[in-house]
C-alpha positions as a Markdown table, in Angstrom:
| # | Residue | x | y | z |
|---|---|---|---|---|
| 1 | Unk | 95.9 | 49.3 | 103.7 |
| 2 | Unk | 96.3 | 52.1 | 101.0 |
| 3 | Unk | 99.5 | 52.0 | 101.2 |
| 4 | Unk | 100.0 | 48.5 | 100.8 |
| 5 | Unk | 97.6 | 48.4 | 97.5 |
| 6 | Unk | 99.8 | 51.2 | 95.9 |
| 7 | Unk | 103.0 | 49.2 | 96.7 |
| 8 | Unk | 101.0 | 46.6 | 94.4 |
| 9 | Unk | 100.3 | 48.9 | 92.2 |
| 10 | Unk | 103.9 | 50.1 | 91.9 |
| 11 | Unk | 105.2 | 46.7 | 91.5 |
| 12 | Unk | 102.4 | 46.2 | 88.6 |
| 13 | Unk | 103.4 | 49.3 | 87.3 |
| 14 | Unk | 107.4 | 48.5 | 87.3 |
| 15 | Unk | 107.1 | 44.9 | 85.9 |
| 16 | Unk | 104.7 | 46.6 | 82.8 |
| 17 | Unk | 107.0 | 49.3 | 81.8 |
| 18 | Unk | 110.4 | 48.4 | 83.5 |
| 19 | Unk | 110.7 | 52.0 | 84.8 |
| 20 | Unk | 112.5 | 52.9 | 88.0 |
| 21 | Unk | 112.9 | 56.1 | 87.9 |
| 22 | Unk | 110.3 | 58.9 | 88.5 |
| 23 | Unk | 111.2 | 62.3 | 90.1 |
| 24 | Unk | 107.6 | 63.6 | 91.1 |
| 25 | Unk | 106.2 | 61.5 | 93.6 |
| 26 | Unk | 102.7 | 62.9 | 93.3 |
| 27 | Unk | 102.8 | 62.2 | 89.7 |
| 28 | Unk | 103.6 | 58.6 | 90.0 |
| 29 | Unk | 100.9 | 58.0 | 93.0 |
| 30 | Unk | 98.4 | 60.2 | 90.7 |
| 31 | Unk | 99.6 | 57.1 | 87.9 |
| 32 | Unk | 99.3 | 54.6 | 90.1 |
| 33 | Unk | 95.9 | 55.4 | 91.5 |
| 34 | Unk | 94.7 | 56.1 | 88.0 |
| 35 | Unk | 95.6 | 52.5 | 87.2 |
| 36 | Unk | 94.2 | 51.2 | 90.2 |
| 37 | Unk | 90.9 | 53.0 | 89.2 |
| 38 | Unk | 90.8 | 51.9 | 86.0 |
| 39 | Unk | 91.8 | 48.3 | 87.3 |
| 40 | Unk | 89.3 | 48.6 | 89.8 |
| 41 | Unk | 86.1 | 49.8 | 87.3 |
| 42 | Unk | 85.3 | 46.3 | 85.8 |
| 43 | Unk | 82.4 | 47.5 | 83.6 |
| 44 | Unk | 84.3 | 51.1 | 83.1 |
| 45 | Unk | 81.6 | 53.1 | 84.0 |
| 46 | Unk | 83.2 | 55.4 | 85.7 |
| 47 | Unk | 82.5 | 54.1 | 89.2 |
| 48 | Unk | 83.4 | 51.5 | 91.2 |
| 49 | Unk | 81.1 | 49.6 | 93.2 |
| 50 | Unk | 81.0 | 46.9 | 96.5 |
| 51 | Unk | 80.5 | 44.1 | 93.3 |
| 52 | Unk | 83.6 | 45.3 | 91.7 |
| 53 | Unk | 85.6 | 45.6 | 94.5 |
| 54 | Unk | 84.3 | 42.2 | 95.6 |
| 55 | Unk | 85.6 | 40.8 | 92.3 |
| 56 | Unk | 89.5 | 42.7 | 93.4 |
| 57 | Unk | 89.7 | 41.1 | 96.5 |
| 58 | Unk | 89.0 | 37.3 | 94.5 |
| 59 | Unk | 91.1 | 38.0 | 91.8 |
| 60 | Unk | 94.1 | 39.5 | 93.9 |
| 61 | Unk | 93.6 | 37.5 | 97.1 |
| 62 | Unk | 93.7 | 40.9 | 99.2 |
| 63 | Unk | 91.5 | 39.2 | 102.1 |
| 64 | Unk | 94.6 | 37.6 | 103.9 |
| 65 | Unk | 96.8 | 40.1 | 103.1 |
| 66 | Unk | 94.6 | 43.4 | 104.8 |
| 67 | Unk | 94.7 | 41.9 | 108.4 |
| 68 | Unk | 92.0 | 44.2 | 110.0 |
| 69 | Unk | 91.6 | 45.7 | 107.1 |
| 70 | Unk | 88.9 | 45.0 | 103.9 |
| 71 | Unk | 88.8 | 47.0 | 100.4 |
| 72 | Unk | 85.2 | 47.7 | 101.6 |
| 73 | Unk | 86.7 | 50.5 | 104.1 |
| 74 | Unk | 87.5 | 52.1 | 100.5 |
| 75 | Unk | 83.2 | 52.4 | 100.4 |
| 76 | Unk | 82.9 | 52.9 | 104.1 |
| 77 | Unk | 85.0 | 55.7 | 104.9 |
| 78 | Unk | 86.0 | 57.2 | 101.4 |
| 79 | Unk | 82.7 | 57.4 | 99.9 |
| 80 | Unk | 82.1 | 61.5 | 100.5 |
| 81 | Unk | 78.8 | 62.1 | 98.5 |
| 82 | Unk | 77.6 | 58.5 | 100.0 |
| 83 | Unk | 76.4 | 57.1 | 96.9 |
| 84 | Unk | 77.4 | 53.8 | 97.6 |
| 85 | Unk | 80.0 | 54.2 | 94.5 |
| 86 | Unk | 83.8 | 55.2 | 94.9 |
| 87 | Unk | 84.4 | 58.3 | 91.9 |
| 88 | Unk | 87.7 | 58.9 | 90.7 |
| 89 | Unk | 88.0 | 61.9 | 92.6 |
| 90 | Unk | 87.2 | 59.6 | 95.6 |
| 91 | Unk | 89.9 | 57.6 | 94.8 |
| 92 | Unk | 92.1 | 60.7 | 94.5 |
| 93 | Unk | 91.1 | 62.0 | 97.8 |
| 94 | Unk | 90.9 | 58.3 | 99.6 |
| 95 | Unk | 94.5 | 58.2 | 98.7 |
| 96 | Unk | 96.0 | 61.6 | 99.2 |
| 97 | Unk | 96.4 | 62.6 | 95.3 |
| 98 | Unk | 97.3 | 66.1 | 95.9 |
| 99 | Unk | 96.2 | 67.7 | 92.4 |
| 100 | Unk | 97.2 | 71.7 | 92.3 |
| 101 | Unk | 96.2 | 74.0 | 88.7 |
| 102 | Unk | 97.2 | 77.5 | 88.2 |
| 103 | Unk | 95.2 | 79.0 | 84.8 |
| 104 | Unk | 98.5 | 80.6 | 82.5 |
| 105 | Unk | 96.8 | 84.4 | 82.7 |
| 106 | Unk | 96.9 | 84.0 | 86.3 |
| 107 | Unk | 100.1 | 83.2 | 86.7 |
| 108 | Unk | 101.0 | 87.1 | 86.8 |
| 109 | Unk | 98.3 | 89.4 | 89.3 |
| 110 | Unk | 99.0 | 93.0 | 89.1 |
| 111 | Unk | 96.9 | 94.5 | 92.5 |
| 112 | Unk | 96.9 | 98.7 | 92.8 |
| 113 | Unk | 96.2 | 100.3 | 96.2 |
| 114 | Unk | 96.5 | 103.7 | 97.8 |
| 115 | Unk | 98.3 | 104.7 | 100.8 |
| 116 | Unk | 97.0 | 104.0 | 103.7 |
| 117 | Unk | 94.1 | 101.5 | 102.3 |
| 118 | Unk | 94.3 | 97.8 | 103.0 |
| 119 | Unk | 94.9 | 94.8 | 100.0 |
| 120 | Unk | 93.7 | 91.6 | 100.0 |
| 121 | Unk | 96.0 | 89.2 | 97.4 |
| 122 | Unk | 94.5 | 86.0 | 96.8 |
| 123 | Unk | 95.9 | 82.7 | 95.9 |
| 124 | Unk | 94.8 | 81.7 | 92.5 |
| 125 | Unk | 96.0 | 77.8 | 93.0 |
| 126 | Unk | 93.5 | 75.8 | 93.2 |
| 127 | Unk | 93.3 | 72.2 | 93.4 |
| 128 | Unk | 92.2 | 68.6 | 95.6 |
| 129 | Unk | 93.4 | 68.3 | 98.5 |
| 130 | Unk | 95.4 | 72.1 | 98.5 |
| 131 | Unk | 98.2 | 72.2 | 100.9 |
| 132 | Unk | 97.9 | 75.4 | 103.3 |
| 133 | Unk | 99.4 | 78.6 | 101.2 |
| 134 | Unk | 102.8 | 79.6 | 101.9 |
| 135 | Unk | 103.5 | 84.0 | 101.0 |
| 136 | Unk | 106.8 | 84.7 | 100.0 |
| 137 | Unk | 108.5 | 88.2 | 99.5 |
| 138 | Unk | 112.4 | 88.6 | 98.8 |
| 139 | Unk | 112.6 | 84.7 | 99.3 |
| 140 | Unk | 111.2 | 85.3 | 102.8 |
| 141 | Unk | 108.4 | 83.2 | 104.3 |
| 142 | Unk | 105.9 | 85.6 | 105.5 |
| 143 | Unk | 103.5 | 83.0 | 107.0 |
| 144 | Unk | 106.3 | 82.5 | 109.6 |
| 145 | Unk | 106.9 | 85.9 | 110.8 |
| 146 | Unk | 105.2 | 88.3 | 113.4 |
| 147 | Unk | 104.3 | 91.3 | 111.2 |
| 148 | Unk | 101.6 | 94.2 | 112.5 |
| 149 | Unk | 100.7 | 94.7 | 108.8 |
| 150 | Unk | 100.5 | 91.4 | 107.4 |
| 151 | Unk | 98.9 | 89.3 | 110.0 |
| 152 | Unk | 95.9 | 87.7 | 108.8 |
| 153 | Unk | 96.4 | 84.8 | 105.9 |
| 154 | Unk | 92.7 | 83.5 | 106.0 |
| 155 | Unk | 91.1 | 80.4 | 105.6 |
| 156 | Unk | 91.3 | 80.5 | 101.8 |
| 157 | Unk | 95.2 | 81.5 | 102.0 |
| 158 | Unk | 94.5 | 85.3 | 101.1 |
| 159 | Unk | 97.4 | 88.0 | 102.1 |
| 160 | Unk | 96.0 | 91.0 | 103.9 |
| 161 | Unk | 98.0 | 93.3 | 104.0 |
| 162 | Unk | 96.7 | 96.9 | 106.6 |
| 163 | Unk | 97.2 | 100.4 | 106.4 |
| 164 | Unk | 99.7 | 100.4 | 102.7 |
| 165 | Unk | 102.4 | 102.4 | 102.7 |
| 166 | Unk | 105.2 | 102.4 | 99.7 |
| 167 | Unk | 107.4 | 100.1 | 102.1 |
| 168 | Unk | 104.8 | 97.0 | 100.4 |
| 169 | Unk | 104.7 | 97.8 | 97.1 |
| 170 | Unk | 106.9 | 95.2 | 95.2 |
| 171 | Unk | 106.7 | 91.5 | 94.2 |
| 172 | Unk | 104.7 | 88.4 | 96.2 |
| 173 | Unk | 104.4 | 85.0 | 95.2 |
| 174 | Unk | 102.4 | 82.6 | 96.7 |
| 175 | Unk | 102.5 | 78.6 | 96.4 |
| 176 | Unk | 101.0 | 75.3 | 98.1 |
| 177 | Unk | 103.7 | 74.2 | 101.2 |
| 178 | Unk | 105.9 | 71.6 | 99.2 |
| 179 | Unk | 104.6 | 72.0 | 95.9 |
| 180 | Unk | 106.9 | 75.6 | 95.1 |
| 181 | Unk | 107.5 | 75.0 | 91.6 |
| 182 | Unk | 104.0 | 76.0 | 90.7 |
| 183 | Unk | 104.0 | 79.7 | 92.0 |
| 184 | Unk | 101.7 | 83.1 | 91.4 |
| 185 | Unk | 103.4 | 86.1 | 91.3 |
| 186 | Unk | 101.5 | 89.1 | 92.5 |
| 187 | Unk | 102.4 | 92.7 | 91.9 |
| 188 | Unk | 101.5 | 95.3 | 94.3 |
| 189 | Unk | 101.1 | 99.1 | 92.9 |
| 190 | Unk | 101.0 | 101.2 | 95.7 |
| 191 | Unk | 99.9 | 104.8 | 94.6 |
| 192 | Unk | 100.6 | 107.9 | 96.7 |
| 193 | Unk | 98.0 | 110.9 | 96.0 |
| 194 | Unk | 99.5 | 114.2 | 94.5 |
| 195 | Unk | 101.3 | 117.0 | 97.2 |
| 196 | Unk | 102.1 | 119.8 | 95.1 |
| 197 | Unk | 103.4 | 123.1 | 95.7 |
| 198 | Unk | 103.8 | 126.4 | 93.8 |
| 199 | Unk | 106.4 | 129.2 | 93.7 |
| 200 | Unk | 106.2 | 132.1 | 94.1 |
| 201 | Unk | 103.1 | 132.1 | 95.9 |
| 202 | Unk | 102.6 | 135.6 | 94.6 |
| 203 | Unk | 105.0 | 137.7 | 92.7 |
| 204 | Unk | 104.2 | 141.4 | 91.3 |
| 205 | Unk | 105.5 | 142.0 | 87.8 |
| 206 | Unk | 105.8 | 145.9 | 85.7 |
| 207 | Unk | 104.0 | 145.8 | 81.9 |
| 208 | Unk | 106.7 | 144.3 | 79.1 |
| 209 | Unk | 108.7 | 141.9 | 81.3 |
| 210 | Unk | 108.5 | 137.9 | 81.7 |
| 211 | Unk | 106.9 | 136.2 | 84.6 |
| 212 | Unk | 107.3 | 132.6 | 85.4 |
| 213 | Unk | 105.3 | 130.4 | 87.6 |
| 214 | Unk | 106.5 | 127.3 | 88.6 |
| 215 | Unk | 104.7 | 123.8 | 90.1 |
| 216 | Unk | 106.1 | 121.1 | 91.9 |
| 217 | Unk | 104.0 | 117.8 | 92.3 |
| 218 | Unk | 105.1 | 114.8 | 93.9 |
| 219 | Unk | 103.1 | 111.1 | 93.7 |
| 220 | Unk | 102.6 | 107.8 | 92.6 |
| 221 | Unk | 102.3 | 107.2 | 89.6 |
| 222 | Unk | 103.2 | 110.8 | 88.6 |
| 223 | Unk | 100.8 | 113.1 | 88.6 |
| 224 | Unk | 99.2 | 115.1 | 85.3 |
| 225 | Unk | 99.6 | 118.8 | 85.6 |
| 226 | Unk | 97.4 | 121.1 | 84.6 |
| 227 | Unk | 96.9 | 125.2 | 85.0 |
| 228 | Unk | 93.4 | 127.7 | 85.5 |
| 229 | Unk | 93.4 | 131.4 | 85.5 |
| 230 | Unk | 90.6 | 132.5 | 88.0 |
| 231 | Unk | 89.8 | 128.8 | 87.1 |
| 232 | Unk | 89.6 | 128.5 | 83.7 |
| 233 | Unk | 91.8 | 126.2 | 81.6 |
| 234 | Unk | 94.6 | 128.3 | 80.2 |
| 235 | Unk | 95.4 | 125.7 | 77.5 |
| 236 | Unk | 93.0 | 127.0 | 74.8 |
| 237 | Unk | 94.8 | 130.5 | 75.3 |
| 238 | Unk | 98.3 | 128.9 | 75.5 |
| 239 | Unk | 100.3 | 131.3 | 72.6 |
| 240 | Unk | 104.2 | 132.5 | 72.1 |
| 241 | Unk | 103.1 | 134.7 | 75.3 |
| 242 | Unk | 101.9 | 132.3 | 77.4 |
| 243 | Unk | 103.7 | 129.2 | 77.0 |
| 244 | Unk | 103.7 | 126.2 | 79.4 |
| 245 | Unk | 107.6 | 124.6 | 80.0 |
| 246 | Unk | 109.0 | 121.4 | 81.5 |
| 247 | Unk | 106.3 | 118.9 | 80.9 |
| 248 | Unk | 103.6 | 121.6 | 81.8 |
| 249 | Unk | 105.3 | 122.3 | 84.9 |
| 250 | Unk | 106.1 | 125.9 | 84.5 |
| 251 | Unk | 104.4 | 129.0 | 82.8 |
| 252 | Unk | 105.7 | 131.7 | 81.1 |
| 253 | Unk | 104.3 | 134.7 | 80.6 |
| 254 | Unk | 106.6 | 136.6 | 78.2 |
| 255 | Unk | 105.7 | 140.5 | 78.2 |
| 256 | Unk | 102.9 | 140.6 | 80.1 |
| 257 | Unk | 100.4 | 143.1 | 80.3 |
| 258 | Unk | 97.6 | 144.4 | 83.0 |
| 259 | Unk | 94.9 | 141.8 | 82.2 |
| 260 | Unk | 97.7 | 138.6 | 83.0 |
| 261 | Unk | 97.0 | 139.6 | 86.4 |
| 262 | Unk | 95.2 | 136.8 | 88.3 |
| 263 | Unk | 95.6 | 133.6 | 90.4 |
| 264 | Unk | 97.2 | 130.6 | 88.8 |
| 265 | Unk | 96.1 | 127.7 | 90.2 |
| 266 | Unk | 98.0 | 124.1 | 89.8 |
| 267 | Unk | 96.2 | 121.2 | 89.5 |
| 268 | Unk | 98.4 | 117.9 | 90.1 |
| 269 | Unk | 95.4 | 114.6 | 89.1 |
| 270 | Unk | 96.6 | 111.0 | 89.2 |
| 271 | Unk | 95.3 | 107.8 | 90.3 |
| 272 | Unk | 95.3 | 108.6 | 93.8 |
| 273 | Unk | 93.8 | 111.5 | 93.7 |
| 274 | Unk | 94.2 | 115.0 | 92.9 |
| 275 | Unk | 95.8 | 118.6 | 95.0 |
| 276 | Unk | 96.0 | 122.0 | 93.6 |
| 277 | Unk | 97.7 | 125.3 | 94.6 |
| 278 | Unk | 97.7 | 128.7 | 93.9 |
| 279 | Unk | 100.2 | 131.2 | 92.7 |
| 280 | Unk | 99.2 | 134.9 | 92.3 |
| 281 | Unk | 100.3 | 137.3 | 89.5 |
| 282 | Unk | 100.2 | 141.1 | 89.8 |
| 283 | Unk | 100.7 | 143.6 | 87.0 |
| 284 | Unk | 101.2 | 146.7 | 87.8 |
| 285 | Unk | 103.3 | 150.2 | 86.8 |
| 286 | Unk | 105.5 | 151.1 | 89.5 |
| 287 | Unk | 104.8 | 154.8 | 88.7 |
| 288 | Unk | 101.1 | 154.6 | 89.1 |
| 289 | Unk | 101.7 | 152.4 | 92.5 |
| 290 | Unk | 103.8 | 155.3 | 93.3 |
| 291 | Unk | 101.8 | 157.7 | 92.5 |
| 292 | Unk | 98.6 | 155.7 | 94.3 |
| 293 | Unk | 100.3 | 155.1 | 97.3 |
| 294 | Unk | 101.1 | 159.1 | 97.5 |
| 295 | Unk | 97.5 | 159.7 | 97.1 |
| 296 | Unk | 96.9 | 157.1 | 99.6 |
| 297 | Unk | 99.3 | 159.0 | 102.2 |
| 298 | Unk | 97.7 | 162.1 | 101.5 |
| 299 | Unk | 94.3 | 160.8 | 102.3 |
């Protein structure tokens, strides 16, 4: 029966505005049952009632043209909040008017997560009548394949994705099946916590030469560097003898003297998290070591 009231419809439709043509379907049935709504909604109230559609079935002799069927199975079966009055939205459901929306500032998602952690990307498109969700990755269907990781799309057609690693971070995009032209993108940030490491781990250095400690710190995004002596910032005391070097990655410690000695400890911070490491500095004469290790012997 729906089907044949559209195909009136349609041929209404064609003889009004000669058109013959019209490349989204769901547009022209969204049209058509618009029409038909309007058409329908005698006193234009915004509903349509068992008079109105009383006064259809006279007008456009539909009662020998349903067989089984009557334009009262509209109110029977389509009538969801059973008021006894056919909405527009009933109409749109009733007859399959799939209606998808996709606000503009979410048509971008940017999602961060931490090795290791699980993500949850949901589906912002929204809309009657939604068509299940279809995840894509590199043009790939992911609904369709067996993956340990990504195995659970959920009722509301949210991607979980377990246990992160740097192998997910990338690009997703998510769209009602047969309705791709209006897509989401997500963007998954995967951030790795700092692993830094120090060198030398302890060095010993005579009065009036340089010494140089060095930190290496690995993580995503990069980590912020930072230096304590005996853990206290060194930056208020930074100076053309103590200078930091390659983006605060090195310190230099030009002449140094008896009271440089100490432990340098790197600290690597980013989103992630944070790791440190400790590189010791000893000042010392090599004719007093000398001299104590003598006394030492001795003893």
């Amino acid at each position: 029966m729906k089907n044949f009231l559209l195909d009136l419809q349609n041929r209404r439709y064609m003889l009004q505005t000669r058109e013959r043509h019209f490349e989204d379907k769901m547009a022209l049935k969204k049209l058509l049952v618009d029409q038909m709504f309007k058409y329908y909604d005698a006193d234009n109230n915004g509903l349509v009632d068992s008079n109105e559609l009383t006064q259809v079935i006279k007008q456009d002799e539909l009662g020998k043209d349903l067989s089984d069927c009557s334009l009262f199975d509209l109110l029977k079966y389509d009538d969801y909040n059973s008021d006894k009055h056919l909405g527009l939205e009933e109409f749109y459901r009733a007859f399959q008017v799939i209606q998808l929306n996709l606000p503009e500032d979410q048509r971008v998602s940017t999602t961060a997560a931490t090795v290791g952690q699980s993500a949850v990307l949901s589906c912002a498109i929204q809309g009657t009548l939604r068509p299940p969700i279809i995840w894509k990755r590199n043009n790939v269907a992911l609904n369709n394949l067996d993956l340990e990781d990504i195995n659970d799309f959920g009722d509301d057609g949210s991607l979980y994705i377990t246990k992160i690693t740097t192998t997910h971070m990338g690009n997703y995009t998510c769209y009602a099946d047969g309705y791709e032209r209006l897509y989401q993108t997500h963007i998954l940030q995967v951030n790795v916590p700092p692993v830094i490491r120090v060198f030398p781990e302890s060095q010993a250095r005579e009065p009036g030469v340089t010494a140089s400690l060095r930190c290496h710190a690995e993580g995503i995004p990069n980590p912020v560097l930072g230096w304590l002596k005996n853990g206290i910032d060194i930056t208020p005391k930074l100076s053309k003898q103590l200078t930091l070097q390659a983006n605060g990655s090195e310190v230099h410690i030009s002449n140094v003297r008896y009271e440089d000695t100490g432990a340098y400890t790197c600290i690597a911070k980013n989103e992630a998290g944070v790791d440190e490491d400790i590189s010791s500095l000893f000042v010392e004469d090599s004719a007093r070591k000398t001299l104590a290790n003598i006394l030492w012997r001795e003893e």
